[in-house]
N, C-alpha and C positions, 0 to 999 in steps of 0.2 A: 538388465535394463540398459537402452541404449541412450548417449548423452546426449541424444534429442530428447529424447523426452526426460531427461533431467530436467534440460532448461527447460520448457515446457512448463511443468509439474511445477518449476520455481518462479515461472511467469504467474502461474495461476494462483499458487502462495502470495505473490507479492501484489496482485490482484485485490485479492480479498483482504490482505493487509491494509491496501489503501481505501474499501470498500467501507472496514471496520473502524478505521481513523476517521473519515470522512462521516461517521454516524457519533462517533464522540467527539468531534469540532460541531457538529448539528446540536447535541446532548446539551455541549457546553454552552453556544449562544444561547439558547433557550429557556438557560438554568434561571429559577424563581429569585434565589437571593444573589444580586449581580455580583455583590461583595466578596461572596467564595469564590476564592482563588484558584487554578485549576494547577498542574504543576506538569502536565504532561504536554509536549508540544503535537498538538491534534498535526495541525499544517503540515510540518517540516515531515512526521512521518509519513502523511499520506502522498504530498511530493515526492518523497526519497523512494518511496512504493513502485510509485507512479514511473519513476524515472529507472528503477530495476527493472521493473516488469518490463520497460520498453525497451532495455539493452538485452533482455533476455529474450524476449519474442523473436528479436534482432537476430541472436544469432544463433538461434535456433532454427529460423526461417534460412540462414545460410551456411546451415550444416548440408554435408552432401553425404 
């Protein structure tokens, strides 16, 4: 396997990372009883995601 498509493969991971945080930040707003507390940080993972996948796309698009 060549390390384009590592990074690649770990853009598309960190992709659907952010995809799946982004549906438990939705989950959470929505929740019936406002008072439970949630204790996972929805946001910051789907950013962090967000922000891998786009330094991976990065330099994978500047692999030669």
């Amino acid at each position: 396997m060549t390390m384009q498509l590592q990074l690649w493969l770990g853009a598309a991971g960190a992709a659907v990372l952010a995809v799946v945080s982004g549906l438990g930040q939705h989950r959470r707003s929505k929740r019936k009883r406002i008072d439970d507390v949630g204790f996972v940080p929805w946001q910051l993972i789907q950013v962090l995601a967000m922000i891998g996948a786009a330094i991976l796309v990065s330099l994978a698009l500047n692999m030669r």
